[in-house]
Structure formats: C-alpha cells, structure tokens
C-alpha positions, 0 to 999 in steps of 0.5 A: 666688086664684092658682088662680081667676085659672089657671083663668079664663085657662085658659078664655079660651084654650080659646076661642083653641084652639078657633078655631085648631083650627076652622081646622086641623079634622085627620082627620075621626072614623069615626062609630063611637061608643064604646059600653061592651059591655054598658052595662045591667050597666056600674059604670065606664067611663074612658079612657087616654092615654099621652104625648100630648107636647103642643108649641108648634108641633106641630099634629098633637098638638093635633088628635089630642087634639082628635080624642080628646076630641070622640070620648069626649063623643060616647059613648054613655054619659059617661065617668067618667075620663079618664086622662093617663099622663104626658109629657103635655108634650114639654119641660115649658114653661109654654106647654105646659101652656097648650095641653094644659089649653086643650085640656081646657077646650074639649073635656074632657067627662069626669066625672073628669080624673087626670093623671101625671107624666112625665119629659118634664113634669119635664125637669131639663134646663129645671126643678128637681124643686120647680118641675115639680111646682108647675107640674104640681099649678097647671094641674092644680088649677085645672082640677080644682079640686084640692089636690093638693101632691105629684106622687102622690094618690088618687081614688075613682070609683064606688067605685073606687080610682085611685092616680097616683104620681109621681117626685120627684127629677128627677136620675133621668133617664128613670127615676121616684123613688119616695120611701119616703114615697110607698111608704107612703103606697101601701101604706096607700091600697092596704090602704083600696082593697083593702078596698072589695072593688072593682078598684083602678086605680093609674097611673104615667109608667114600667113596673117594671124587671123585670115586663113581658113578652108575654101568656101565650098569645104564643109569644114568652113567656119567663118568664126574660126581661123585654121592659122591663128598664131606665129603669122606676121605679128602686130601688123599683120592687120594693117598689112591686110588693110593694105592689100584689100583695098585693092581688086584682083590681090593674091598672097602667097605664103608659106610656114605653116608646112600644110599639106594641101589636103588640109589647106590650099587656096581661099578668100578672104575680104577679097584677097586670094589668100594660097597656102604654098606646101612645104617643098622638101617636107611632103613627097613630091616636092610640091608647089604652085604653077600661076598661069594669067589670064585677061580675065583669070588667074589659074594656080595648078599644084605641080609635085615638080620634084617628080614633074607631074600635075597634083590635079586635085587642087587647081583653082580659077580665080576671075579677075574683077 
C-alpha cells in the first residue's frame, strides 16, 4: 500500500515538474535522432547516465535530465533500458529523490529503468546505511514497481543479463562496501549469466582500484600504472573483479570519478570492458553511453544527450567471443 500511495504522488508531482519546466524550457535538442547503426540486426539497445546529481534548487540538473529523456523517447527505435549510475542524488534528501523520480514520471519513456547507488544517494553525513537504502529501494520500487530490498539485484533483458551492485556500509566514505554476501551472490548470478551465452552488463557507482587505465592504442598507456587507484570499491574490489573475468563477453559500467572522455572512455582489462561513463550534469552536453548489441558486437556511442547530438570522437566496437 505504501508503495502504491509512493507511486501516485510521484505522478502528481511529475505533472508540478512538468509545468516548471515548461516555463524553464533550457537548451533546445539538435534533431539529430538516436538511431542504432544497424537496427535490422539490433537485439539491445540502452542507455547510461553517470551522476546526474539532482538538487533542490539547481535547474540546469533538472533541464539536462529533462533534455535527456525527450531525446531517447524520440528514438528511432525504443529504448529497452535506461541506466542510472549512482549519485543520482546530490545529498541524498527525500526531495531529491522526488524531483529525480517527477522527472522520470514525466518523461521516462524507457522499456527498462535500473538504477544504482551512489555515495552522494548514501550521504552518511545526513543518512545512516539501513535509511539510504530504504529510501532508495522505496522510490524505486514504486516507480518499477519492484521488490528490490537491498541495494544490489539483477534483471534480465532481451535475454541479457544486467547486474546493479551496490555499497552497504555508508562508514565507507566515497568508496563502496561490498559485503561477502553480495560477492556471492555475484558469482552465482555471473555463473546463470555466463550460462545464456549473451553479453553480461553488470553496473556500480565507483571503479576497481586498480584496473582503469587508457585504452590500448593511447600512447599514455602504462600497464604498471593504473589512472584510478583509490576511493574505488574498497577491499573487495579484487574479488569482484575475480568474479566477473571468469566469465567472456563481461562489461562494467561506472561512474565517480567525474572524468571527462578526453581523459578516460573505454578500456580492457583481463578481459573485461571496463566504460568510464562521464559525469552527466558536471561537463556540458550532459553526456552518456548509448549500447547497441549485436550477434557478434557490442557498440557504445558517447551521446551528449542533454543536446541530443552524437559525441563521435568516442565509439567503440567490442566483439563478442
């Protein structure tokens, strides 16, 4: 019942949202629609934002978000998922998640919605661990209409599997806790997706300590040193890893590290795509990652989807083994 009562107020406030914007109308899109490259043979598609940091009083958020969304239900073909990366919130406040879930309501036009934590959704400054999860797993099982009850879960899509995990200590600062708990549960929902033969799409708010580094053909390369090597997922950050290379055709998501991607974008490491997702609201364009799978191929196109144009500096072709 509380989540039916959620998810009604949260309709009549995406129709307040919706009237503040219409008066705040911000950068108008480009036209230049989203179109998979070749949607005859497409099986997936979704889209990735990174910290979006809604806030109270910060419009500009709300109109990039805003912008955002009208730009992937004008698609040319629906979206299947979108993908929320954590510090989706800027301090983790009850009005916060009103604005960001008003938002979704009004213009979330996305088949699938997942949604992460982030340290700023945690905030321990204003939140013990047990209340910033409730309150995350409240928004968002009333606007999915879900049962989630702890900060990580799973969803399968076309067939694919996409894994959310999540801290769950907030003493951990910036950095994520991931319990031996939720490393087990990984490694048998990483045996089931490994099993469907499909690429395996697994999400978190920060990167591994120590796996980051420039793609392959960047002169800055350096095997022996890592450009992110701190505040990432803490002491299981290995066996997180450990868990995800045993497996082919495994890319992780994240965000954080508010890196632009002239400074980092996609890599790999000991087998795993590891995409750096830019910071949407901190950088203009409010950019993020566009995933198009293939038979053989995974593409991720950077859009700058607050503007609705093609970043096309950075796409990247993955193929499947």
């Amino acid at each position: 019942m509380a989540s039916l009562l959620l998810s009604l107020f949260l309709k009549v406030c995406s129709l307040l949202m919706a009237l503040v914007l219409l008066v705040s109308p911000g950068a108008p899109l480009s036209g230049e629609q989203i179109a998979p490259t070749d949607q005859d043979a497409l099986q997936l598609n979704f889209s990735v934002l990174a910290d979006t940091h809604i806030e109270t009083f910060e419009m500009f958020r709300f109109q990039y978000l805003r912008g955002a969304l009208r730009d992937i239900r004008g698609a040319a073909v629906k979206s299947d998922a979108l993908v929320l990366l954590g510090d989706n919130t800027m301090n983790g406040q009850i009005t916060e998640y009103i604005m960001l879930y008003s938002i979704l309501s009004a213009w979330n036009s996305s088949k699938n919605t997942l949604v992460a934590m982030g340290n700023h959704d945690i905030n321990q400054s204003q939140n013990t661990i047990d209340w910033a999860v409730a309150k995350h797993n409240a928004f968002f099982n009333a606007y999915t209409r879900g049962q989630n009850e702890k900060p990580y879960y799973y969803r399968v899509i076309n067939d694919c599997y996409f894994i959310v995990l999540g801290s769950e200590d907030g003493d951990a600062g910036t950095a994520a806790y991931i319990s031996p708990a939720q490393i087990a549960w990984l490694e048998d929902t990483m045996a089931l997706a490994g099993a469907s033969g499909k690429p395996v799409f697994v999400f978190n708010h920060q990167p591994f300590n120590d796996k980051v580094h420039f793609p392959d053909d960047d002169p800055n390369r350096d095997d022996g040193h890592y450009w992110w090597s701190f505040d990432g997922m803490g002491g299981a950050s290995d066996a997180v890893f450990d868990a995800l290379k045993a497996h082919d055709n495994v890319f992780f998501f994240y965000g954080h590290i508010h890196a632009p991607l002239e400074l980092l974008n996609v890599c790999e490491t000991e087998g795993v795509t590891l995409v750096n997702v830019p910071p949407f609201t901190a950088h203009v364009g409010g950019s993020g990652f566009y995933v198009e799978v293939y038979g053989d191929k995974v593409v991720l196109r950077a859009r700058r989807y607050a503007e609705g144009v093609w970043d096309t500096d950075h796409v990247y072709t993955v193929e499947l083994v």
